[in-house]
C-alpha positions in Angstrom: 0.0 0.0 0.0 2.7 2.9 0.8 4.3 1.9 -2.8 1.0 2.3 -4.6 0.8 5.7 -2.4 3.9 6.6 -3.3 3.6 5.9 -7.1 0.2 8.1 -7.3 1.8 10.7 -5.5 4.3 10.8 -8.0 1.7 10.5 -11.2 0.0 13.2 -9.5 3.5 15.4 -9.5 4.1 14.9 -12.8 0.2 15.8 -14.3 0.8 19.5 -12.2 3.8 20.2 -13.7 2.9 19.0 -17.5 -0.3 21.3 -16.7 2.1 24.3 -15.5 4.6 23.7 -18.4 2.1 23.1 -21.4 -1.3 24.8 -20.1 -3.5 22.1 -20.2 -4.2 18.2 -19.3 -6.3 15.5 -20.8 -9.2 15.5 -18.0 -9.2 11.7 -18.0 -5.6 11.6 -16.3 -6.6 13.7 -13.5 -9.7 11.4 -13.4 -7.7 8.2 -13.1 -5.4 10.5 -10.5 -8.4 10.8 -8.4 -9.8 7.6 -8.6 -6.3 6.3 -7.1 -6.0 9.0 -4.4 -9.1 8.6 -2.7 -8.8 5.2 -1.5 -4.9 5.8 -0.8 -6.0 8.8 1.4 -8.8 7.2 3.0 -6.8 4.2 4.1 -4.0 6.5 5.8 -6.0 8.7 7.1 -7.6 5.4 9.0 -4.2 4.4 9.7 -3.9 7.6 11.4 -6.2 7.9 13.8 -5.2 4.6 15.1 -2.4 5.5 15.8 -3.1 8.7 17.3 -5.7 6.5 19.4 -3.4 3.8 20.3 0.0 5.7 21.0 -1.0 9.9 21.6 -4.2 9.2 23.0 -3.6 6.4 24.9 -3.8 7.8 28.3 -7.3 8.8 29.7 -5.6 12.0 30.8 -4.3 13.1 27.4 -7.7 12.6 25.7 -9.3 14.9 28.4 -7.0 17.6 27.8 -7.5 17.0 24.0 -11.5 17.0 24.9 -11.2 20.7 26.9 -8.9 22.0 24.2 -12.0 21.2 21.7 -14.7 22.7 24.4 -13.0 25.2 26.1 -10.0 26.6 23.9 -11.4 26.0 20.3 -14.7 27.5 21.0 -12.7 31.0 22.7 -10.5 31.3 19.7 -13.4 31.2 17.0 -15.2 33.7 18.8 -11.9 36.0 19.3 -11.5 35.4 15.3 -15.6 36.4 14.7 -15.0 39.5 17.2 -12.3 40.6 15.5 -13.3 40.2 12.4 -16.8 41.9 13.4 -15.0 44.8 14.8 -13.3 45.3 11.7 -15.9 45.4 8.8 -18.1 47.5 11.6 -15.3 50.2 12.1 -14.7 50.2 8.9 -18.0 51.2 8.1 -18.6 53.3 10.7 -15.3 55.3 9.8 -17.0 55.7 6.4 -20.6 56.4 7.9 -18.7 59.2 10.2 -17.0 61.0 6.5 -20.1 60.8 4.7 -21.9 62.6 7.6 -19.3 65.3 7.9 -20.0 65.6 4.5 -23.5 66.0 4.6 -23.1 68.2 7.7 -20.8 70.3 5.3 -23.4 70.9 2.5 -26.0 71.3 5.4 -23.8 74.2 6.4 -23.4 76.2 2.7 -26.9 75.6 2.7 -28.2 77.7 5.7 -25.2 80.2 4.8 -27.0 80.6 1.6 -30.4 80.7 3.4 -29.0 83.5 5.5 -27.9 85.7 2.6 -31.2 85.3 1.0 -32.9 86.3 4.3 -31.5 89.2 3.7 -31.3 90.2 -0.4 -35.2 89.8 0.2 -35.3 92.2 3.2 -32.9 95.1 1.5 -34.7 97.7 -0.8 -32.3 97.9 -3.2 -33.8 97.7 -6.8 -31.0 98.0 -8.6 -29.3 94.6 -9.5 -25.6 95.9 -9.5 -26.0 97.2 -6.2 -28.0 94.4 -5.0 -24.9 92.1 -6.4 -22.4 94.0 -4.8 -23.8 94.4 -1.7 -23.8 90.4 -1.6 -20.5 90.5 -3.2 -19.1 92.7 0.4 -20.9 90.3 2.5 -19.2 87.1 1.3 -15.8 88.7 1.0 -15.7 90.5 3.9 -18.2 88.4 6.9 -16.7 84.8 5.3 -13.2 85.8 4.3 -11.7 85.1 7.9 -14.1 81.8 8.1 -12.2 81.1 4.8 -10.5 77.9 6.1 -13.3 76.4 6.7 -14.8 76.6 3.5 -11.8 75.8 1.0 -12.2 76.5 -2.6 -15.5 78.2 -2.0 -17.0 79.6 -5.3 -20.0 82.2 -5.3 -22.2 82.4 -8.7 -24.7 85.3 -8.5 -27.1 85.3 -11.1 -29.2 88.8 -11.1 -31.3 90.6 -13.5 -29.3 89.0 -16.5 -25.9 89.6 -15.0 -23.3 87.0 -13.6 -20.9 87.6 -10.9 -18.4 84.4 -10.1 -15.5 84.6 -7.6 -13.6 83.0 -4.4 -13.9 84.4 -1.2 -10.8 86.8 -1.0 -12.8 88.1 -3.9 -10.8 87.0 -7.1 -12.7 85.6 -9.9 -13.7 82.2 -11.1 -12.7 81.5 -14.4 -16.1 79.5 -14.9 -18.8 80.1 -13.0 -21.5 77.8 -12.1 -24.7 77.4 -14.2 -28.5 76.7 -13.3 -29.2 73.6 -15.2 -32.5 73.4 -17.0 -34.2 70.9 -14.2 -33.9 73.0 -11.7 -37.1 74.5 -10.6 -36.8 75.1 -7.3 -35.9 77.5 -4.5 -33.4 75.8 -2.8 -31.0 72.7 -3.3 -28.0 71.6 -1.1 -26.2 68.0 -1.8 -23.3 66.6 -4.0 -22.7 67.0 -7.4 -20.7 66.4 -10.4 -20.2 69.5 -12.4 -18.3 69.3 -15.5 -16.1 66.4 -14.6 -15.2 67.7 -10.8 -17.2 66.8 -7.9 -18.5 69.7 -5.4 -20.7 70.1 -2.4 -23.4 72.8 -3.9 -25.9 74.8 -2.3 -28.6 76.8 -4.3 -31.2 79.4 -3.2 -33.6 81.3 -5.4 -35.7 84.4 -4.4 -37.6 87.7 -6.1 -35.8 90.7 -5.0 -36.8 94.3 -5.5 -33.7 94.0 -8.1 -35.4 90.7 -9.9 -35.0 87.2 -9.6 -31.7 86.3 -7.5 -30.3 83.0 -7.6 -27.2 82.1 -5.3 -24.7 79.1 -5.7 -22.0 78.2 -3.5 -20.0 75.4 -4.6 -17.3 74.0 -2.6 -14.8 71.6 -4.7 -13.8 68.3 -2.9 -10.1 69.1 -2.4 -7.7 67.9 -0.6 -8.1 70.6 2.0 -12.0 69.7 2.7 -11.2 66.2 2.9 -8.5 67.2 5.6 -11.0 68.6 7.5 -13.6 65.8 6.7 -10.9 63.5 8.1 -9.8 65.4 11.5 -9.6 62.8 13.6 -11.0 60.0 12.0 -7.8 59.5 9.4 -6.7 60.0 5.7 -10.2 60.5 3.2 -9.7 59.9 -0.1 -12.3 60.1 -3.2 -12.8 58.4 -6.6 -14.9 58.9 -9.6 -15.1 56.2 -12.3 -16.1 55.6 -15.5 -17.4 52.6 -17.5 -14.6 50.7 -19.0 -15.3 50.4 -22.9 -13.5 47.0 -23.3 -12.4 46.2 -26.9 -12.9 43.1 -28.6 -15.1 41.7 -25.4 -12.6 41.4 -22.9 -12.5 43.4 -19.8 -9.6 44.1 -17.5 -7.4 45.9 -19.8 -7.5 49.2 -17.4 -5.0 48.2 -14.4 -6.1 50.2 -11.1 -9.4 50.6 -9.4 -12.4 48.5 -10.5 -15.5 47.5 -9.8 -18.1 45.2 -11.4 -22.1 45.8 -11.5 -25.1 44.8 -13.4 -24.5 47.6 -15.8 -20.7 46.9 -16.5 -17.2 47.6 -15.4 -16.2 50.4 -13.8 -12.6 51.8 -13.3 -10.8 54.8 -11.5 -11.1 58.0 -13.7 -10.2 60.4 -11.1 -9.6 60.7 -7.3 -8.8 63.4 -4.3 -7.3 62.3 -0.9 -6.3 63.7 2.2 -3.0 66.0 2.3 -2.0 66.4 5.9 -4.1 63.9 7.8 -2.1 61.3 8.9 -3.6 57.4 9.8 -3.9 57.8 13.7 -1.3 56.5 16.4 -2.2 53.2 17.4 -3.3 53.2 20.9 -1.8 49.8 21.4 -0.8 46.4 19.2 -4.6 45.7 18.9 -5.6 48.8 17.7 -5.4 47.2 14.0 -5.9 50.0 10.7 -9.3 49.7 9.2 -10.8 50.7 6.0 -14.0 51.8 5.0 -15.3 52.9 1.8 -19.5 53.8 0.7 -21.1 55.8 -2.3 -21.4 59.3 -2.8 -24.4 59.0 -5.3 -23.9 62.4 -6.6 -26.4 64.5 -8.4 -25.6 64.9 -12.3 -25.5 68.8 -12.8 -25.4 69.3 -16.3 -27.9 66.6 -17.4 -31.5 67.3 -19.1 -33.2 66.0 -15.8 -32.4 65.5 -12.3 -30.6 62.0 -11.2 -27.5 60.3 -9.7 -24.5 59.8 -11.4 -24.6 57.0 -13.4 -20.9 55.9 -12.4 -20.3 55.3 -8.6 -18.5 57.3 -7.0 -16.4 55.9 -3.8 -15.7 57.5 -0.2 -12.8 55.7 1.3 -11.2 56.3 4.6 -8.4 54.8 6.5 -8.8 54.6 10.5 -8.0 52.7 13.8 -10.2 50.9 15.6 -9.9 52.2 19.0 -9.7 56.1 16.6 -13.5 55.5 15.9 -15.1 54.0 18.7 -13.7 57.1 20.5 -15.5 59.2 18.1 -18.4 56.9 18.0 -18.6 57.2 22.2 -18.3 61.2 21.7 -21.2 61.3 20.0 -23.3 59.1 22.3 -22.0 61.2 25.6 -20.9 61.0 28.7 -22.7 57.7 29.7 -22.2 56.2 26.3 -19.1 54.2 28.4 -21.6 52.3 30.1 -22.2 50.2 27.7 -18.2 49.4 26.4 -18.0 48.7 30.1 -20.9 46.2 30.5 -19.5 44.6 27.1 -16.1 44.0 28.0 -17.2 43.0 31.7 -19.4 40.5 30.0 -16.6 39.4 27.7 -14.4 38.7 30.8 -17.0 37.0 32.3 -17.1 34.7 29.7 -13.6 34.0 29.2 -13.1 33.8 32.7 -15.6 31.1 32.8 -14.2 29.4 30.0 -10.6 29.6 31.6 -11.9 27.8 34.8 -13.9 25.0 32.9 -10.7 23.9 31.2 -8.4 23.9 34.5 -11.3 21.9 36.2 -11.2 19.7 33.3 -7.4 19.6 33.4 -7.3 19.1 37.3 -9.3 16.2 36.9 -6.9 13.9 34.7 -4.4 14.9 37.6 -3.9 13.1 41.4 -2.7 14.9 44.7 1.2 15.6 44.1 1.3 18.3 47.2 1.4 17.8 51.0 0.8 19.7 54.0 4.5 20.5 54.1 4.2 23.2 51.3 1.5 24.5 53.1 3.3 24.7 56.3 5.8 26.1 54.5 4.5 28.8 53.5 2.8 29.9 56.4 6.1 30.3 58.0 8.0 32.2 55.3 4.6 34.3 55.2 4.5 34.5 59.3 8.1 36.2 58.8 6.8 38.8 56.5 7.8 37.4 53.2 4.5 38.3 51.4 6.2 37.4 47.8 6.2 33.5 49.0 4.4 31.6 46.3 3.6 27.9 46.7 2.8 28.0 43.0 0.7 24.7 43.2 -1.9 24.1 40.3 -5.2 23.8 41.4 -5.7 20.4 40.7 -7.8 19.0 43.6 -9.5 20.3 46.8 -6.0 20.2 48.4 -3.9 21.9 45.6 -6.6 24.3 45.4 -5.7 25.4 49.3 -2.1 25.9 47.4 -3.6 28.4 45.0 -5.8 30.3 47.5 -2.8 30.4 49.7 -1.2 32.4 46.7 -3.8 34.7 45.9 -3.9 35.7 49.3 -0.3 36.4 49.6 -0.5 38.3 46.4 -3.5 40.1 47.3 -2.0 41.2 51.0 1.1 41.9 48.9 -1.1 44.2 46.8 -2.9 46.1 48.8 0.6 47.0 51.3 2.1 48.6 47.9 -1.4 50.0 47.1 -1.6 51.4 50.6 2.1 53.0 50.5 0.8 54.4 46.5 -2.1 56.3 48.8 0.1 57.5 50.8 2.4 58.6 48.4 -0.1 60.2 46.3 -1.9 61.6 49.3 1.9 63.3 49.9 2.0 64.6 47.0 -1.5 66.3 47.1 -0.9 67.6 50.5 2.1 69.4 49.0 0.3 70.5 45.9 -2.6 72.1 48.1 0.5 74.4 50.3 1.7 75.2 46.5 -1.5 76.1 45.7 -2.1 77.8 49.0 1.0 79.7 48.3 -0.7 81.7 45.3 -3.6 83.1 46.6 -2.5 85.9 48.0 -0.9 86.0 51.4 -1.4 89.3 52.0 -4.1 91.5 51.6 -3.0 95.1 50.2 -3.7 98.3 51.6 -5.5 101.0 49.0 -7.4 104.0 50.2 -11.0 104.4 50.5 -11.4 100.1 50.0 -11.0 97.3 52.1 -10.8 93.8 50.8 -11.3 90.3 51.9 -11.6 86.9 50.2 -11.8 83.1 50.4 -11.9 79.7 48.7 -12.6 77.1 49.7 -11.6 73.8 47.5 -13.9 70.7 46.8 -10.9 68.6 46.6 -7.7 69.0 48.0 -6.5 71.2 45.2 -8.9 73.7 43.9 -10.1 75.2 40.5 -11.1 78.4 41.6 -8.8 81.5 41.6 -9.0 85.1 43.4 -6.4 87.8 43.9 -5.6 91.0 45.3 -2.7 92.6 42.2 -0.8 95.8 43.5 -0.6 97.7 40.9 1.2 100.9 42.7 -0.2 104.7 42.9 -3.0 103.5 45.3 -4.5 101.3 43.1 -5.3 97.5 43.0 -6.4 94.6 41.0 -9.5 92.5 41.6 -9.4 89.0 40.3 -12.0 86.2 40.3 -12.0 83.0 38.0 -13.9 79.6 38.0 -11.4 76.9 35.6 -13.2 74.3 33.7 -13.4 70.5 35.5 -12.1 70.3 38.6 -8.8 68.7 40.8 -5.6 68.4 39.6 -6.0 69.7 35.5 -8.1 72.6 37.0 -5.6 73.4 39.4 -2.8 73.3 36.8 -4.8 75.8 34.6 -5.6 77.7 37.5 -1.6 78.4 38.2 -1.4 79.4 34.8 -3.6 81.7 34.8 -2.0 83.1 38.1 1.4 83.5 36.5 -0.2 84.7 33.1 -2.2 87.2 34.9 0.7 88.5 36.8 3.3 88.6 34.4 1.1 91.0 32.9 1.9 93.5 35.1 6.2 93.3 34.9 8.0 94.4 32.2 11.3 92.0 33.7 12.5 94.9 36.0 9.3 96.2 37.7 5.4 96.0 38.0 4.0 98.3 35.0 2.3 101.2 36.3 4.1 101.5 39.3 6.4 104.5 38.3 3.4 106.8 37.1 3.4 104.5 33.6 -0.1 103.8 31.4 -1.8 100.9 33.0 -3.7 98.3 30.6 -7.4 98.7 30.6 -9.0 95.2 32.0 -10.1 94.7 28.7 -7.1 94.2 27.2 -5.5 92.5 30.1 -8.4 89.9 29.4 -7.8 90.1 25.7 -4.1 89.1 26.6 -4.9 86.5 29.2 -7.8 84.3 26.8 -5.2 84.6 23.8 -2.7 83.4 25.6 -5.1 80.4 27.5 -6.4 79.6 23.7 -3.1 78.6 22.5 -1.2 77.3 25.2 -4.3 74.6 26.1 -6.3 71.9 24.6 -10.0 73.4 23.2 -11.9 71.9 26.5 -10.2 74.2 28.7 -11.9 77.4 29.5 -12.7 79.4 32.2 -14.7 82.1 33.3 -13.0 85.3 34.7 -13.4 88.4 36.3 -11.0 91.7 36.5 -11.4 94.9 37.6 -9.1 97.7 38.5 -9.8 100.2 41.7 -8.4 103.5 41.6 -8.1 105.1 44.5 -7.6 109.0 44.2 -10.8 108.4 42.2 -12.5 106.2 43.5 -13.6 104.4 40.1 -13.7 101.0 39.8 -13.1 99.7 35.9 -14.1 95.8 35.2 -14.4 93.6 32.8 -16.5 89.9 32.8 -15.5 87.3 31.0 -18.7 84.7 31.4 -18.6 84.5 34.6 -21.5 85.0 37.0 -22.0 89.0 37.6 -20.6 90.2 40.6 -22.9 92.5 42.8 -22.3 96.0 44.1 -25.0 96.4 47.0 -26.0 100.5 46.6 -28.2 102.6 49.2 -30.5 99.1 49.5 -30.3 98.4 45.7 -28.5 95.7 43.6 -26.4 96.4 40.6 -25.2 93.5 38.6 -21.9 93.9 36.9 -22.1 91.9 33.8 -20.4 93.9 30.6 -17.0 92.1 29.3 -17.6 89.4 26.9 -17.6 85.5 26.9 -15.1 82.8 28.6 -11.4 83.1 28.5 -9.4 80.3 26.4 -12.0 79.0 24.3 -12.1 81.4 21.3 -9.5 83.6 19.8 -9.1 86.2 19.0 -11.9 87.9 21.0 -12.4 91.3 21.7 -13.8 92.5 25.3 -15.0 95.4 26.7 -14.8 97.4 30.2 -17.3 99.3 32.1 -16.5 101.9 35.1 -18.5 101.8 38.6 -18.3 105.2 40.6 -17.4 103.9 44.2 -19.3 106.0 46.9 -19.1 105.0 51.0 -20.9 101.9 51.9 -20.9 100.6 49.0 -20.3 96.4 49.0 -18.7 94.9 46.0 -19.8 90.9 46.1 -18.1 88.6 43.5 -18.2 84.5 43.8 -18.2 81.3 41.9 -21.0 79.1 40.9 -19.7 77.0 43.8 -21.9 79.1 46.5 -24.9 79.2 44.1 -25.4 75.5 42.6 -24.7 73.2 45.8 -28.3 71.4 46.3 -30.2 70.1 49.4 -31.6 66.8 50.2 -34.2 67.8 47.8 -32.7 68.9 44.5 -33.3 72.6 45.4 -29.9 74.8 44.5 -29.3 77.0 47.0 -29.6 80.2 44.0 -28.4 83.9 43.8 -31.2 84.9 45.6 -30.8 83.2 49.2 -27.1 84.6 48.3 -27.9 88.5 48.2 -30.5 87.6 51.1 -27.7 86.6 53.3 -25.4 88.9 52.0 -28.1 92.0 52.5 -28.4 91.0 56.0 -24.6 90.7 56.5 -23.9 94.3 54.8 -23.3 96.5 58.0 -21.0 93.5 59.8 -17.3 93.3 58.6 -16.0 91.7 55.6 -14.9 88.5 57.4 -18.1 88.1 58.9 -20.4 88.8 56.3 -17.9 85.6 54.5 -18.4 83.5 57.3 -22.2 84.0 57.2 -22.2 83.3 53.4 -20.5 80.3 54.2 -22.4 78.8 57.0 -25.9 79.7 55.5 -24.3 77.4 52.3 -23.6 74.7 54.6 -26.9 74.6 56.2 -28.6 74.4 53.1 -27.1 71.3 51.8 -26.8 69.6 55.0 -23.3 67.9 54.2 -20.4 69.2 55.3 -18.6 67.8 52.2 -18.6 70.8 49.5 -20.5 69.8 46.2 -18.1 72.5 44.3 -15.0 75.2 45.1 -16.5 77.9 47.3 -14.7 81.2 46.3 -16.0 84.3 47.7 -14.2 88.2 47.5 -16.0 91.2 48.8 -14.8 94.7 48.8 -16.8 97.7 50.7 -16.0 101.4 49.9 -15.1 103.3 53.2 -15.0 107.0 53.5 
């Protein structure tokens, strides 16, 4: 038998390479091949699983480790293969879903900037079309120009009264302007669009204007630069248009590069755009594998007699990480969205948990007792003398052995929590010595200025807080009045917050000396806050923000200049009425540039300046109820004629009555300033 084997193995040999060297075989020889091979194969394959039944699997115990392999191991491994394999066709769509939505979120936009200049050719009551064109000409140019980046290769067609006006939005003109095809007979239109060969994201509005009939396009080329911005944070877009391949002599495939096949014929690559400067993403580890997604465009044919898609397909293709998009995908869904990774993956270790113990049962029972008491004792001793990294390192087998392995994980878990316990400490260390750092920079000292007395306080949530007051001497009887609430809260607030301490400040030295302190021009608080956000936008990441007040006290004349930047408007208590002080502008670090503006207040005796954070208005009771601005000008009203510390301290206390807790729900900051004679 293993020389007939041998000799249709060989016949076999020789038909494959006569078929490789001449092209073809007579089918009967592979027939007769076959007919020979079967059997052969049949018998040895017989032959060997006797053997591996006889000799391999001989001993119970190997057959029942074979056995768990099949239950246990098998089973884990084909679902880590279907898992992985899921995950990657459904990120690689969802990559794809998220570009074609930034897409339609990009034509959505041109289309209610278009809405918005219509709004307002119909309002104007200019009748002559020039003028009518112009004056949407100056609009575009001059409101969008600075938005320019985020509309690249914007083109503007005006049609009015017979006249055309095309051009880009630093006002240069396009060589061909868009035209109205003859299908269109509506007033508005916003989607995709092939236009002469290129591809475009269009918007259209039509209107009657005292000038005539105005129609408006705005057509925005798929470039590399919107595909950049398409891609932020997803990875590297890329489009392609095709055409049909016109195959001569019947045979396709001549065209080498992209294809595809459909009902309707081949397809190939005729064009495509990709991404410039977006990078695939980082992986986030060795799992985080490179997907890629691709879906249709289905563009509207511009130029045709009628309205329909583009015959050819056009393809959306985007190259991603896993771990990339289910961050964006989580984003999306909110805060909470986690809940649900978390429940997956707990179920997911769960399960392989589960299926980790069934095969060591399995495996423990093909085993006997091998360990004695002695280990045990053993270990109890080395363990008794403090040496928590003893391992008996017994597999649980058996009830006995299993003692072994609980012994371990005991050990390991004491050993564990000492290290974890010296980490708190450590940790709790270093916080205490962040808190006297942070201690250190509110001010130490309160400063002396004629005709105004000042006290303040804050109180931290945490150890460290994200509030921030100060008291700025800023020479010639005059001082500076800061309050600011940071974004979030412990330690990232607290690092912001001494930035903005040291930003702040060093506003107010030129290297040698404070500026103003020799007679010079002091900043107005609006430009100190211009400098501050400008400074906060660029040197932090875009969720970083905070609010932020400043004023300036003069004290030979007794003004007080401010400025608000989105935070919560402080309160000058005046001869039984309340003035809010609320001009400025919005956050600091969040946009820039940003402009601000400063009001003036006219100090007169007893009057109480009151500024706080959101921390004394927003703590709740048992009942939901926040404590409100209200109760806190009540208190503060009745607190007027007491000094500054107590008025604080009855703030304070009447906060911590109201919730009930003694644990704050927020950082307590508090300044007050009263005007003395």
């Amino acid at each position: 038998m293993a020389r007939f084997a041998a000799w249709v193995t060989a016949y076999g040999l020789a038909l494959w390479l006569v078929e490789r060297l001449t092209g073809s075989v007579p089918g009967l020889l592979w027939l007769l091949f076959w007919i020979a091979f079967v059997p052969s194969f049949i018998y040895y394959q017989v032959r060997l699983l006797s053997f591996v039944r006889s000799r391999v699997l001989w001993r119970l115990r190997r057959r029942l480790i074979v056995a768990y392999l099949f239950v246990a191991v098998v089973p884990i491994l084909l679902i880590i293969l279907l898992v992985g394999l899921g995950a990657f066709i459904m990120n690689g769509q969802l990559a794809a879903y998220l570009v074609a939505a930034r897409l339609r979120s990009a034509f959505d936009e041109l289309k209610q900037v278009n809405r918005a200049v219509i709004h307002e050719a119909r309002a104007t009551k200019d009748a002559a079309p020039d003028a009518m064109v112009e004056r949407i000409r100056k609009f575009f140019v001059s409101e969008l120009r600075e938005h320019s980046a985020n509309y690249p290769g914007l083109e503007i067609t005006l049609y009015q009264g017979g006249g055309t006006r095309a051009y880009h939005l630093d006002g240069t003109p396009v060589a061909k302007p868009a035209t109205v095809p003859a299908w269109f007979n509506r007033e508005e239109f916003a989607g995709i669009v092939m236009d002469d060969g290129q591809i475009a994201l269009r918007s259209v509005e039509q209107t009657k204007t005292p000038a005539g009939d105005l129609t408006i396009i705005l057509s925005q080329p798929i470039t590399p630069e919107l595909l950049d911005m398409v891609g932020a944070d997803i990875g590297p877009v890329g489009v392609v248009t095709t055409r049909q391949e016109k195959s001569a002599g019947g045979t396709s495939g001549a065209t080498p590069g992209f294809r595809v096949q459909t009902p309707e014929g081949d397809y190939v690559q005729s064009a495509s755009v990709r991404s410039r400067s977006v990078p695939i993403p980082e992986p986030a580890n060795s799992f985080d594998l490179t997907v890629l997604g691709a879906s249709t465009l289905d563009p509207i044919a511009w130029g045709g007699e009628r309205e329909q898609k583009l015959e050819q397909p056009v393809f959306v293709y985007v190259t991603s990480r896993i771990i990339t998009l289910n961050r964006q995908l989580l984003a999306t869904l909110g805060e909470f969205s986690a809940i649900y990774v978390i429940a997956f993956k707990g179920v997911a270790i769960v399960f392989l948990v589960i299926e980790g113990f069934a095969l060591i049962i399995g495996i423990r029972l093909t085993r006997s007792i091998t360990e004695t008491v002695d280990s045990l004792y053993d270990a109890t001793e080395r363990v008794r003398a403090g040496d928590f990294s003893y391992r008996i390192n017994l597999r649980s087998r058996d009830q006995l052995t299993a003692l072994g392995e609980a012994f371990d994980s005991m050990t390991a878990s004491v050993e564990r929590l000492l290290r974890e316990s010296q980490e708190k400490s450590r940790l709790e260390s270093e916080l205490e010595i962040a808190r006297e750092v942070q201690r250190q920079l509110f001010p130490q000292v309160i400063p002396k200025v004629g005709g105004l007395e000042l006290y303040g306080v804050c109180k931290p949530a945490r150890t460290v807080s994200g509030d921030y007051y100060d008291f700025i001497e800023l020479g010639n009887n005059r001082v500076g009045l800061v309050l600011g609430d940071i974004s979030g809260k412990g330690i990232s607030a607290a690092l912001l917050m001494a930035a903005i301490q040291s930003s702040l400040r060093a506003q107010f030295y030129n290297g040698h000396s404070r500026l103003g302190m020799a007679g010079g021009q002091m900043p107005s608080t609006s430009e100190i806050v211009r400098r501050l956000n400008r400074q906060l936008y660029e040197s932090t990441s875009i969720e970083k923000y905070a609010t932020f007040f400043y004023a300036m006290y003069d004290g030979p004349t007794r003004r007080l200049a401010y400025t608000n930047a989105g935070h919560l408007p402080p309160v000058l208590f005046r001869h039984g009425r309340v003035q809010r002080l609320a001009e400025g502008g919005t956050v600091v670090g969040l946009f820039s540039p940003m402009d601000y503006e400063q009001a003036t207040v006219q100090l007169e005796p007893g009057d109480v300046f009151l500024a706080f954070t959101d921390g004394l208005t927003e703590p709740e009771n048992i009942y939901g109820e926040e404590f409100g601005e209200e109760r806190l000008l009540e208190v503060a009203k009745r607190a007027l004629n007491s000094p500054l510390e107590v008025m604080v301290q009855e703030i304070y206390r009447s906060v911590n009555d109201w919730t009930g807790s003694p644990e704050l729900q927020d950082d307590m900051t508090l300044i007050v300033a009263k005007a003395t004679a």
